[in-house]
C-alpha positions in Angstrom: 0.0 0.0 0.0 1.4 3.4 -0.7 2.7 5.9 1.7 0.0 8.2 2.0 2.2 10.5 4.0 4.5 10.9 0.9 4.0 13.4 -1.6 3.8 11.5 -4.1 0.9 9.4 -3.3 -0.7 12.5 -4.5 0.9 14.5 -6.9 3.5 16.6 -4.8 2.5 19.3 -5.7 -1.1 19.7 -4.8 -0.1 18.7 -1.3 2.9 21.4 -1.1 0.7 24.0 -2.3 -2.3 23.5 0.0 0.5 23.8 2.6 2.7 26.6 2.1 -0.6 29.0 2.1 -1.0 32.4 0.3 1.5 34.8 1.9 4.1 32.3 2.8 5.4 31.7 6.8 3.9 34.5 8.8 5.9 33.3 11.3 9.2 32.7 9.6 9.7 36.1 9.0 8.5 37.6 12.3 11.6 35.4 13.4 13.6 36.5 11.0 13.0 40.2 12.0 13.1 39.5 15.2 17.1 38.9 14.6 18.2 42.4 13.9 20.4 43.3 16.0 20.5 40.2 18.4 22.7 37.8 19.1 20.8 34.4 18.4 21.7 32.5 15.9 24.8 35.0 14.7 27.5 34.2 13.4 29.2 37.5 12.6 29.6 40.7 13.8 29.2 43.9 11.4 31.2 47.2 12.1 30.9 50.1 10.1 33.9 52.2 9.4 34.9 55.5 8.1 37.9 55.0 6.0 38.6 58.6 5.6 42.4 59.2 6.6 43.7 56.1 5.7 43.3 54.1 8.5 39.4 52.8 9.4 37.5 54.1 12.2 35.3 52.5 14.2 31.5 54.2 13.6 29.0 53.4 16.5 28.8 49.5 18.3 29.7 46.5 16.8 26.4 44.6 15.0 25.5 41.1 15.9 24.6 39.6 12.4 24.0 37.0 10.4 25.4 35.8 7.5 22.3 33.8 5.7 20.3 36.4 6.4 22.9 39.6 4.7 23.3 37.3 1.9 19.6 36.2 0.8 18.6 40.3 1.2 22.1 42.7 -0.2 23.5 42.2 -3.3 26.4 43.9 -1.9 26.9 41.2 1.2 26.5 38.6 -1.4 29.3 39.7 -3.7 31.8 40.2 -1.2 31.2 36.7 0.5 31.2 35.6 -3.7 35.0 37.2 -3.9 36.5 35.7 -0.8 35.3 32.4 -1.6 36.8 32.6 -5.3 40.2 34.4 -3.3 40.4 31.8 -0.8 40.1 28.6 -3.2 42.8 30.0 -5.4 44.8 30.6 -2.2 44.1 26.9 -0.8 42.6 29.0 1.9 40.2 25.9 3.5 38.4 28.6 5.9 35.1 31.2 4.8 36.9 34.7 4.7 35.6 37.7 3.7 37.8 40.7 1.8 36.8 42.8 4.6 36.7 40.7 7.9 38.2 42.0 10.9 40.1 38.8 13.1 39.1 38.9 16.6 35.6 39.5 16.6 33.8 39.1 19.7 32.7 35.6 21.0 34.5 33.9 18.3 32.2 35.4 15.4 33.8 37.0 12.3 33.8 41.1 12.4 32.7 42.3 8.8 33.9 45.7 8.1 32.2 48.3 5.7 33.2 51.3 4.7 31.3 54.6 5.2 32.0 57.7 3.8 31.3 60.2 6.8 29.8 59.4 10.4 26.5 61.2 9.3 25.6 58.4 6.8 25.3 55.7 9.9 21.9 56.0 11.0 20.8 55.8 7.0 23.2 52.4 6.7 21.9 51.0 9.7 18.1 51.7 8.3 19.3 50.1 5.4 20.2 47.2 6.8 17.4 46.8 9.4 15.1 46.5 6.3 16.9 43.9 5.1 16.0 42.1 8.3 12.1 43.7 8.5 11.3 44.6 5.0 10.1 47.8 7.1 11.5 51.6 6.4 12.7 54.0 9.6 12.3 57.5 7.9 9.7 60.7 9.0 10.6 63.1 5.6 11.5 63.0 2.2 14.9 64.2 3.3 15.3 60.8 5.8 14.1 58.7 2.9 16.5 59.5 0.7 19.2 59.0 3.2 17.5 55.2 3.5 17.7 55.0 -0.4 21.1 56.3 -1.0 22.8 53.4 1.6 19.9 50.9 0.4 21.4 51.2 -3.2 24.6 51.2 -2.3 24.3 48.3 -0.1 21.8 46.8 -2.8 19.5 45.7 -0.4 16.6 43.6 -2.3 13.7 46.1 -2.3 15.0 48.9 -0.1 14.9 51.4 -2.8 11.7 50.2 -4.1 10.4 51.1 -0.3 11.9 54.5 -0.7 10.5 55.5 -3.6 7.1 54.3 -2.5 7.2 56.7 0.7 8.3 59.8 -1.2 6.1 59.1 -3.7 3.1 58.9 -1.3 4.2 62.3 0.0 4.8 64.0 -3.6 1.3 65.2 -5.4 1.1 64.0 -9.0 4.2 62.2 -9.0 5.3 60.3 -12.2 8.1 57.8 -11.9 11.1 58.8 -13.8 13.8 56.9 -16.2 16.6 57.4 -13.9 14.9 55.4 -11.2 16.6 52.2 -10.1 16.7 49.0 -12.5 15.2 46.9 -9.9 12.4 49.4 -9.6 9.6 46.9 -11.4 6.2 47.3 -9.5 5.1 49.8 -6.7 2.0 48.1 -6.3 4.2 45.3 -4.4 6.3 47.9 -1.9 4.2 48.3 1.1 6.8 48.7 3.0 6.6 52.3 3.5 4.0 53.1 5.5 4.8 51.8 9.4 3.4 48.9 11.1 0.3 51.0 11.7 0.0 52.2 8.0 -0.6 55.9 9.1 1.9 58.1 7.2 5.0 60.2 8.4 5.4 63.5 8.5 8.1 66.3 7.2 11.2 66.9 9.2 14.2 65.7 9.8 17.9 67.3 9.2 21.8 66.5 9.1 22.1 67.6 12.5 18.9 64.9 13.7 20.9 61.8 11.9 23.9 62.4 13.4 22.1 62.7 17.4 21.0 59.4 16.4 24.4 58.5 15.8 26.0 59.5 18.7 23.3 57.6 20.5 23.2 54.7 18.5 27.3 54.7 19.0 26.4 54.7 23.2 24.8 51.2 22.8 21.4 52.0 22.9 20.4 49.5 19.7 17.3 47.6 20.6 17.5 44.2 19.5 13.8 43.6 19.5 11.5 46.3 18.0 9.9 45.5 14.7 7.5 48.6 13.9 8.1 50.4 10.7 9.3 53.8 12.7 9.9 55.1 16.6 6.7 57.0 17.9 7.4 60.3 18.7 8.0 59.2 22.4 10.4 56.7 21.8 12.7 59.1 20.3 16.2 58.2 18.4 17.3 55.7 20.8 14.0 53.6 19.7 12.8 51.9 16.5 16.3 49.6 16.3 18.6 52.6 16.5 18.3 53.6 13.2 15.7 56.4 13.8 15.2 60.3 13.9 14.1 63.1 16.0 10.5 62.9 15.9 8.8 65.2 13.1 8.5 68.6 13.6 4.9 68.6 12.2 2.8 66.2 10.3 0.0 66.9 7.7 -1.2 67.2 4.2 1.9 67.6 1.3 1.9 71.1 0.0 4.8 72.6 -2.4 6.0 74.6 0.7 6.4 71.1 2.8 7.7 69.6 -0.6 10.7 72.5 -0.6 11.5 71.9 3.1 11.2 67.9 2.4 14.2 68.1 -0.6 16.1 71.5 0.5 16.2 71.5 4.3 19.5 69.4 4.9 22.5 71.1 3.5 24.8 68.3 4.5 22.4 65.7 2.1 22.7 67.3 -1.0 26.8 67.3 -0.4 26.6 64.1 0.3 24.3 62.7 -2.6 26.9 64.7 -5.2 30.0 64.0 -3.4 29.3 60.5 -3.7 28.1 58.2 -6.8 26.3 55.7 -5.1 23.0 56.8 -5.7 22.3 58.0 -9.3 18.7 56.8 -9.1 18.3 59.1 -5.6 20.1 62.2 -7.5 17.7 61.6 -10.5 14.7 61.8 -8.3 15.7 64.7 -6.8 17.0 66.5 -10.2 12.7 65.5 -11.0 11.2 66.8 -7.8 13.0 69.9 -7.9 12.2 70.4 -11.2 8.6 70.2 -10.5 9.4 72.6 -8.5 10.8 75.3 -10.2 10.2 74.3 -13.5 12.2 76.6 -15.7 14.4 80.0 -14.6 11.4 81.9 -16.1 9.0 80.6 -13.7 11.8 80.2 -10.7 12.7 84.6 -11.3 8.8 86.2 -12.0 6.5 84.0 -9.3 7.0 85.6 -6.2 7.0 82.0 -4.4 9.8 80.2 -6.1 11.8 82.9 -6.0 11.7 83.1 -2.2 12.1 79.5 -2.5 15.0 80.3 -5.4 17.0 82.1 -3.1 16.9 79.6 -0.3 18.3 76.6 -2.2 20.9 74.7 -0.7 23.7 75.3 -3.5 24.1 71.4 -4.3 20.7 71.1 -5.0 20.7 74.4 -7.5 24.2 73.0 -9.4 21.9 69.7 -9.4 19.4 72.0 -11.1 21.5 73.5 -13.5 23.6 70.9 -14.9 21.0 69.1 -17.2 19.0 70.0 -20.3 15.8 69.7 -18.7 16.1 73.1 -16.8 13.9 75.3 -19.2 14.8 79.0 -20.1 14.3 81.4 -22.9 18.2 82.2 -23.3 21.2 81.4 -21.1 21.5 84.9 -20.2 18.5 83.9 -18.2 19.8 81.3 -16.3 23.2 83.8 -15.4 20.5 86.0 -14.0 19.1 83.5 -12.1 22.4 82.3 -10.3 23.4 86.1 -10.3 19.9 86.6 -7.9 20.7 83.4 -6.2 24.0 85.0 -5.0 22.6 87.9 -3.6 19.8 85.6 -0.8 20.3 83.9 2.0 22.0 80.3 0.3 24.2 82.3 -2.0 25.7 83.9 1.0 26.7 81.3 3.4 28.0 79.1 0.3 31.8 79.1 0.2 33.9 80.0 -3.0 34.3 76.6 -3.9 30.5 75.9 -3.7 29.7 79.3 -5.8 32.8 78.3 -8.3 31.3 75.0 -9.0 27.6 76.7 -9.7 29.5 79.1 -12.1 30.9 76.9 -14.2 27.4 75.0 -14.9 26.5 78.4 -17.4 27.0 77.6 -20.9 28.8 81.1 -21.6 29.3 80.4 -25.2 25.4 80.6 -25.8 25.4 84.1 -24.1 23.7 86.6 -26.3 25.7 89.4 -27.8 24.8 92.4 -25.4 25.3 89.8 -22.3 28.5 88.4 -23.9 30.1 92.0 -24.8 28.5 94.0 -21.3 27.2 91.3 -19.0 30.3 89.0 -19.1 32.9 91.6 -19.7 31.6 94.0 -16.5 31.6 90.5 -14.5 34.8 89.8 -15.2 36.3 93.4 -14.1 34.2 93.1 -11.0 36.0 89.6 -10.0 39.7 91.0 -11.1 38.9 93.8 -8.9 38.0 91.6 -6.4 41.4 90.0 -6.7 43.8 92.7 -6.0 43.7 93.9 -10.0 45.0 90.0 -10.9 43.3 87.1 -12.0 44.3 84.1 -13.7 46.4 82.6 -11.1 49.1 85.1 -11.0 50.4 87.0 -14.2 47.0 86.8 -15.7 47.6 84.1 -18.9 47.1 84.6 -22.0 43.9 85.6 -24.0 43.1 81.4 -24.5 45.2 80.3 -21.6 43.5 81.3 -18.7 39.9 80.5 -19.8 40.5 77.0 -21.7 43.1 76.3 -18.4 39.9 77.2 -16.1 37.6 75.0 -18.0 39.6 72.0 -18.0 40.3 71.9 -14.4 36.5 72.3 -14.0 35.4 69.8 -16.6 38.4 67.4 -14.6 36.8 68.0 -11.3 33.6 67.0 -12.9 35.0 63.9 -14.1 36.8 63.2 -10.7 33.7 64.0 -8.5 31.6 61.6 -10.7 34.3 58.9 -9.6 34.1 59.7 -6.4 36.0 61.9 -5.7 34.3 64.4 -3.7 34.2 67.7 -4.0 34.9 69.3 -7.2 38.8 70.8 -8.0 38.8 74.7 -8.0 40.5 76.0 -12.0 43.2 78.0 -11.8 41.6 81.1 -12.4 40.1 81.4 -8.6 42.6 82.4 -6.1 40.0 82.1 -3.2 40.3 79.1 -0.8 37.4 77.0 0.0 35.5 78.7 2.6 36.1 82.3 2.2 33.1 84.1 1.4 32.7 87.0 -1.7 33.5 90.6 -1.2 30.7 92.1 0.5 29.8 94.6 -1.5 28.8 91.2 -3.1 30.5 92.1 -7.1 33.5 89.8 -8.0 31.6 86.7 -7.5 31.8 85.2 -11.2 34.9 83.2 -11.3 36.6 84.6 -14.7 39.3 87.4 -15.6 38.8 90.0 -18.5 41.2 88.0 -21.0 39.1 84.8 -20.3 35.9 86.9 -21.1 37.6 87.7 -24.1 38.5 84.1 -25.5 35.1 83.0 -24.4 33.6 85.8 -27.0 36.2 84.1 -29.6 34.7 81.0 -29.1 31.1 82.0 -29.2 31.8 83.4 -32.8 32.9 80.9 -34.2 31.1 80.0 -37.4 31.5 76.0 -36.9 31.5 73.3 -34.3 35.0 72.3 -35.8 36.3 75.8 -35.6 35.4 76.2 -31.8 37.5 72.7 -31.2 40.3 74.3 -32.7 40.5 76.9 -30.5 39.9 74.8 -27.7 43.0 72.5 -28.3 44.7 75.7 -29.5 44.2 76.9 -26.0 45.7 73.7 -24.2 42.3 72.4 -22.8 42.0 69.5 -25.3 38.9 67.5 -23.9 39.0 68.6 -20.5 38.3 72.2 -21.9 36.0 70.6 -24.4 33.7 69.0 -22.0 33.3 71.9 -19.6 29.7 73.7 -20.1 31.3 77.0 -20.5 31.3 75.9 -23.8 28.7 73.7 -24.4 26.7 74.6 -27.5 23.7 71.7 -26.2 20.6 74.0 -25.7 18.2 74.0 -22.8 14.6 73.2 -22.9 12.8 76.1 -24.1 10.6 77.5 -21.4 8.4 80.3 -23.6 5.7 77.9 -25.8 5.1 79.4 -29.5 2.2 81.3 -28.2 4.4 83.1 -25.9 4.4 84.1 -21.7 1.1 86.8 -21.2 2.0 89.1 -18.2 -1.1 91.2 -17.1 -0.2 94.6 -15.4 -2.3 97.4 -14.2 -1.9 101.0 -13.5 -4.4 102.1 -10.4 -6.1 105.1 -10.5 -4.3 106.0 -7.1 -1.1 106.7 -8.9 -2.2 107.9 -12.0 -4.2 110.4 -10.4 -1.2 111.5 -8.6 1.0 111.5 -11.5 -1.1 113.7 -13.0 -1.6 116.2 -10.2 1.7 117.0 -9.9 3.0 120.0 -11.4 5.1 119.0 -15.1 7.2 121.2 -16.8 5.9 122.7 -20.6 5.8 119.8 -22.7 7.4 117.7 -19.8 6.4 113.9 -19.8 4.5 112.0 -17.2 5.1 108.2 -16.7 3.1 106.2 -14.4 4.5 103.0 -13.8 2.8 99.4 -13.4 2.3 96.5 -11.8 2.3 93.0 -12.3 -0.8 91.3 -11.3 -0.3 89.5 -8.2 2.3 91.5 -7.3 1.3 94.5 -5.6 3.5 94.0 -2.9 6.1 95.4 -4.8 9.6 94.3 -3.1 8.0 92.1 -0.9 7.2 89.7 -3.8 10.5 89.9 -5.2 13.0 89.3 -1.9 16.4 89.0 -1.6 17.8 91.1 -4.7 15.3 91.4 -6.7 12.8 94.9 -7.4 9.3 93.2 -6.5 6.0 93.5 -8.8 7.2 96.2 -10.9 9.5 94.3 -13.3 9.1 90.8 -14.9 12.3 88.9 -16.0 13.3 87.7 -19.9 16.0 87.5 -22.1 18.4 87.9 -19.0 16.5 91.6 -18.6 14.3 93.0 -16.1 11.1 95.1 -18.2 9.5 97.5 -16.5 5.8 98.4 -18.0 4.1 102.4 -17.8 1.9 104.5 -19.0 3.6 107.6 -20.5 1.3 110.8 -21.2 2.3 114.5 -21.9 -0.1 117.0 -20.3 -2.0 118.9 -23.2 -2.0 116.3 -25.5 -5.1 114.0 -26.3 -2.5 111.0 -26.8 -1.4 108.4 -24.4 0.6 105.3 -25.0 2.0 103.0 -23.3 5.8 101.9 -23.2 8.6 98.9 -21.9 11.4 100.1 -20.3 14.7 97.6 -20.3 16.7 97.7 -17.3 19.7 95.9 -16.1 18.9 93.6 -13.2 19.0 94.8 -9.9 20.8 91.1 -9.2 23.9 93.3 -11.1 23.2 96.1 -9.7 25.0 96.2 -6.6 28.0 98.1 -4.9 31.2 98.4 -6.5 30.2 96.4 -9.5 31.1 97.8 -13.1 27.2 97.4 -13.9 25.9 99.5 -10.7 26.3 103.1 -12.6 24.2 103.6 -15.6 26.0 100.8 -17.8 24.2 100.6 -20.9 23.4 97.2 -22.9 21.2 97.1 -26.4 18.5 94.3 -25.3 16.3 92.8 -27.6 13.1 91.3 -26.9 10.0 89.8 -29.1 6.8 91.3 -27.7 3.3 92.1 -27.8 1.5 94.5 -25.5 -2.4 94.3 -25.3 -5.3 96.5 -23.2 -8.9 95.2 -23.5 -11.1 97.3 -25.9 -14.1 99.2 -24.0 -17.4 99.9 -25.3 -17.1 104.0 -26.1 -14.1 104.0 -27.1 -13.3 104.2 -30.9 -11.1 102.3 -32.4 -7.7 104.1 -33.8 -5.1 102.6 -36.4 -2.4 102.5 -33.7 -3.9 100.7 -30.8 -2.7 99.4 -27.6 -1.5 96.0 -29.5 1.7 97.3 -30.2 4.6 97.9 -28.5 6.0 101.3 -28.3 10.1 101.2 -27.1 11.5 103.3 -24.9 13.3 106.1 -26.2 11.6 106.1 -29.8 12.4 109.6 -31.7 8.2 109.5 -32.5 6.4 106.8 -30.2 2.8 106.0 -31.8 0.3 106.3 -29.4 -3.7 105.8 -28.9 -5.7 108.9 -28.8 -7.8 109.3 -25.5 -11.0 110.6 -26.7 -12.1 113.2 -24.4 -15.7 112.4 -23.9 -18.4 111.5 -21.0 -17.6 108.3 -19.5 -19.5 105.1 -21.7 -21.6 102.4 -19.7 -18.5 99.8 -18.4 -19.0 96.8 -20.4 -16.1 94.4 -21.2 -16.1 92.4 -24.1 -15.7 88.4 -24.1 -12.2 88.1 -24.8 -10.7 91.1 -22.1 -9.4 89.4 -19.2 -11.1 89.6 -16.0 -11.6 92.6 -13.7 -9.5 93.7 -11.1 -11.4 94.2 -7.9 -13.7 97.5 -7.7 -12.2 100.4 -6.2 -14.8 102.3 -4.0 -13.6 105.5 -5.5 -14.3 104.4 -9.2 -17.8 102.7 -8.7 -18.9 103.8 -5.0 -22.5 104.9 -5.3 -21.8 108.1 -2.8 -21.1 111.7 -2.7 -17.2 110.7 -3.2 -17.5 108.7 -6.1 -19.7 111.1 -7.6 -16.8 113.6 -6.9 -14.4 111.6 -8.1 -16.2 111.0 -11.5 -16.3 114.5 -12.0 -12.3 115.1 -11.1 -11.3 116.7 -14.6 -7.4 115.4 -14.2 -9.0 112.0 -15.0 -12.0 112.4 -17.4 -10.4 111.9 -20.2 -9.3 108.2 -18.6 -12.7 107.1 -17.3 -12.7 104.7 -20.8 -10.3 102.8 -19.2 -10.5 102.9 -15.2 -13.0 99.3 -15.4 -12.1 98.5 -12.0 -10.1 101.9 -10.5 -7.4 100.2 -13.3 -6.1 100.6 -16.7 -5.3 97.0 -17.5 -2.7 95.5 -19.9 -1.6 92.5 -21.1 2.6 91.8 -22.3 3.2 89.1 -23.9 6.7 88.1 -24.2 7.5 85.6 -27.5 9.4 83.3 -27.8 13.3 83.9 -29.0 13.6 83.7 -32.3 15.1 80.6 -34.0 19.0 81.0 -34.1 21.0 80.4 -37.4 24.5 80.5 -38.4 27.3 82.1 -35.8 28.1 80.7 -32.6 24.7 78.1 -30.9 23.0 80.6 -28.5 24.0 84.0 -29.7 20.5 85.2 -30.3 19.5 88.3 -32.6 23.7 88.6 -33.8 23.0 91.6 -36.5 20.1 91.7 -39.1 17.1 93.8 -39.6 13.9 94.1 -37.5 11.1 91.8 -38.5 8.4 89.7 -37.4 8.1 87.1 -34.6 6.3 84.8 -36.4 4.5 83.6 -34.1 2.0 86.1 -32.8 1.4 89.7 -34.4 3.8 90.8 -32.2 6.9 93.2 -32.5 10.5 92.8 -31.9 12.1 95.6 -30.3 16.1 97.1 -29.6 16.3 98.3 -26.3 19.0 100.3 -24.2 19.2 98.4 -20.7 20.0 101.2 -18.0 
């Protein structure tokens, strides 16, 4: 008769599968996890080092571990014990010994080193490892999580990244999984593991300064060998959760793009960790995404009030993390020098040292400079930082015209290379004679890292008229490659931030100011100009923070524009006008570009007012754009007549809110109406505003010359793309 307790008597397989169950040993594994950090059943011991120096230093407590365990859940454990068995049967070595075991390990057990690259990263590595044990993630913020995933990866612990991607992305509104994510990245669906044991959700918080108090305690011996929940309660502290957690949150609650900001830019010491150190590509890609939904393009990042606060308050890692791919829109480069050149003047830009600001500087692709920022910009730049140096740049005698530039870039473009090894921190080129650490000047000019004859062989380089002609002058120079692969000279363009049908800006002019302007006495034929502001923006420099002028101006093209309304008493004519200024970011003291320098700007543009019932229409309307300084500006007569029933048409944009002086039903607004300084502007006070739309275009499409030298000579024409008009402006 047959066995019937056999598996075969019945298939095999039917019986192991009505066995093993759906989810697999419940029990195994809370065993299993149950073995972090505790001595049953180990058979090695794991000590984290810090190999900086030379010689390895003990980080925190030896680790009771065990080895079937480390090598079922890290790729990394697995290869190493791989290796030593390969190196000890060549070597007729008859024991198990690993590349990096430590003799002398207590009890008897083998001590298995692993490197670390500062003692901040320990409470991340031992996270890291617990969930190899747990399958459950220690981390409160986006910041934490990160940490995890950077020492998960590098570790290659099965599903750890998986885990951190899962929390963040739970945290992160509308977020899309990117390319640069982690090859073993296959389905979220099966990564639970982010959410704690009670599957409520973590807060924001967290910092540098948190990790390393759990550190210092974990390095006292307070590692609990027992806990198994997903993260410490608030009351259990560092100390809790298996040593590897935080400081409690600071606050927990719905994601928002200000909690998002804090999340990914509140830890200094991350960000110079995730870029000092390849481990991590997937973790720096995910950042480079979120920070891009962020800001977006330098456009967006310099005229919304938000993300420039936000702008000016990014760690500088994360902003060179920013900068150094394609996928950061602009308009022009000389855009994205403004943007670094605002970034300078807040609170980030000034507690980065010179080798942090250096770094930042050389991630602007000079050669695709426009003409009046390559001949004014650059050049005033580049006296401001000799001046800065004692009236000598370039290491010492100055270099030659090529030398000094093509020199600079190399070093740069071989500090790039060597931190993408691993480095760590970038070399500083030859043309910087500040140490690491020492701040700018303070009358904050001299901050751009290049001397007058470097300006000058950057402009050779930018005219060239062929990609084979600019490599010539490269290796003419002495860079070769090096100087070849820095972005100074990178001709690859950046995402183009202004879509065909162009940026629409809408300003007003209240009838506060204008009504001043006009009461105030004008010399014969004298001009008044009322200026405007930006919707949203009436804060003026409260909207625009550290270095910047507020509501009044919008940035493009690398320029600040300042809209008006320009009217000379007498005259039944009003128009209204763009003025191009140079950006307060330059404008500061000492610098070559703070005293009425002048720059020829150019800018594609429409400007647009809403058409009111009343008013008739004229053959030079409010659709065009009148420059500033224009021998004969065309303007739109302002029919002096009684005021027309308020009616907007369908296509004017909506009304600002009513001003009681405009539309009260009292004895004021009654007054008001009758004022004779403003009759002839009731047409357009809808609202206690004239309203107005700019438009700004997209560049036009560069040809020939140097890639990004944008509107090099040729006559005025059309945009092409809306009815608009391209204007040449003096910057001032």
């Amino acid at each position: 008769m047959a066995d019937l307790d056999h598996p075969s008597a019945s298939g095999g397989r039917d019986v192991l599968e009505d066995v093993a169950g759906p989810a697999g040993n419940a029990i195994l594994s809370a065993n299993l996890s149950a073995l972090f950090a505790s001595s049953d059943l180990s058979d090695c011991t794991i000590q984290f080092v810090d190999e900086r120096g030379g010689w390895p230093k003990a980080l925190g407590d030896p680790l009771p571990a065990h080895s079937l365990v480390l090598k079922s859940a890290s790729g990394w454990f697995r290869e190493q014990a791989d290796s030593a068995r390969r190196l000890g049967a060549r070597r007729g070595i008859l024991r198990f010994a690993w590349p990096l075991m430590l003799t002398g390990g207590s009890g008897g057990r083998r001590t298995l080193r692993v490197p670390l690259g500062s003692p901040e990263q320990l409470p991340a590595a031992l996270a890291a490892l617990r969930f190899a044990y747990t399958g459950q993630l220690s981390a409160r913020s986006i910041v934490e999580a990160l940490e995890v995933w950077r020492q998960a990866d590098y570790l290659q612990v099965e599903g750890g990244p998986e885990a951190c991607h899962r929390f963040i992305r739970e945290r992160l509104p509308g977020f899309k999984p990117h390319a640069q994510l982690p090859r073993r990245l296959a389905s979220d669906d099966s990564c639970d593991w982010a959410r704690g044991s009670d599957g409520s959700s973590c807060g924001f918080g967290g910092s540098a300064g948190g990790a390393s108090e759990a550190w210092s305690r974990t390095s006292r011996g307070t590692l609990s060998s027992r806990s198994t929940s997903g993260a410490a309660s608030p009351k259990e502290g560092a100390g809790a959760a298996g040593g590897v957690g935080w400081p409690a949150a600071a606050g927990a609650g719905p994601s928002s793009s200000a909690a998002l900001f804090s999340g990914l830019c509140g830890s200094d010491a991350l960000w110079g960790a995730l870029q000092a150190e390849p481990r991590s590509p997937a973790a720096l890609g995910f950042a480079r995404q979120q920070l891009l939904a962020i800001f977006g393009d330098a456009v967006a990042a310099l005229n919304t009030p938000r993300l420039r606060r936000q702008l000016l308050a990014l760690p500088a890692p994360a902003l060179e993390l920013l900068l150094e791919g394609e996928e950061f829109g602009t308009d022009c480069e000389d855009t994205v020098l403004l943007l670094l050149a605002t970034w300078m003047l807040g609170s980030a830009g000034r507690r980065a040292d010179a080798a942090a600001r250096e770094r930042l500087c050389r991630q602007v692709r000079l050669v695709q400079l426009s003409l009046p920022y390559l001949h004014a910009v650059l050049s005033a730049l580049a006296a401001d930082y000799e001046a800065s140096q004692g009236g000598s740049c370039g290491g010492g005698d100055g270099g030659s015209t090529a030398g000094d530039a093509a020199a600079a870039a190399a070093s740069a473009a071989a500090a790039t290379d060597a931190a993408a090894a691993g480095a760590g921190s970038a070399q500083r080129g030859p043309s910087s004679s500040m140490e690491p650490g020492q701040r700018a000047p303070g009358c904050g000019c001299g901050w751009f890292p290049i001397s007058p004859e470097g300006a000058v062989f950057v402009r050779t380089c930018a005219a060239a008229r062929s990609p084979a002609e600019r490599e010539r002058l490269l290796r003419a120079a002495g860079g070769g490659d090096d100087c070849a692969k820095s972005p100074w000279f990178s001709t690859v363009p950046r995402r183009q931030a202004v879509p065909p049908g162009g940026l629409t800006y809408g300003w007003h002019v209240c009838q506060a100011a204008l009504e001043a302007a006009l009461s105030d006495p004008a010399p014969p034929g004298g001009l008044v100009e009322v200026e405007g502001t930006f919707d949203g923006r009436d804060g003026g420099g409260a909207d625009g923070g550290e270095g910047g002028d507020g509501g009044g101006v919008i940035a493009a093209r690398g320029f600040e524009w300042r809209p008006s309304v320009r009217y000379r008493p007498g005259e039944e004519a009003a128009g209204v006008s763009l003025r191009c200024l140079i950006p307060a970011a330059y404008r500061v003291e000492g610098s070559r570009l703070g005293g009425g320098a002048l720059a020829a700007a150019r800018l594609e543009a429409q400007m647009r007012a809403p058409c009111w019932e009343g008013v008739p229409p004229t053959s030079h309307g409010w659709g065009e754009l009148l420059p500033l300084q224009h021998s004969s500006p065309r303007t739109q007569t302002q029919p002096r007549q009684p005021r027309p029933a308020l009616r907007r048409e369908s296509s004017s944009p909506p009304a600002a809110p009513s001003d009681p002086q405009v539309e009260g039903e009292g004895e004021e607004g009654e007054e008001a109406a009758c004022s004779p300084q403003l009759a002839p502007w009731w047409p357009y006070l809808e609202g206690g505003s004239i309203r107005a739309e700019l438009t700004v275009l997209p560049p036009p499409a560069r040809s020939g010359g140097a890639a990004g030298v944008l509107g090099a000579g040729g006559a005025l024409g059309s945009s092409g793309t809306l009815p608009g008009q391209q204007g040449i402006y003096l910057a001032s």
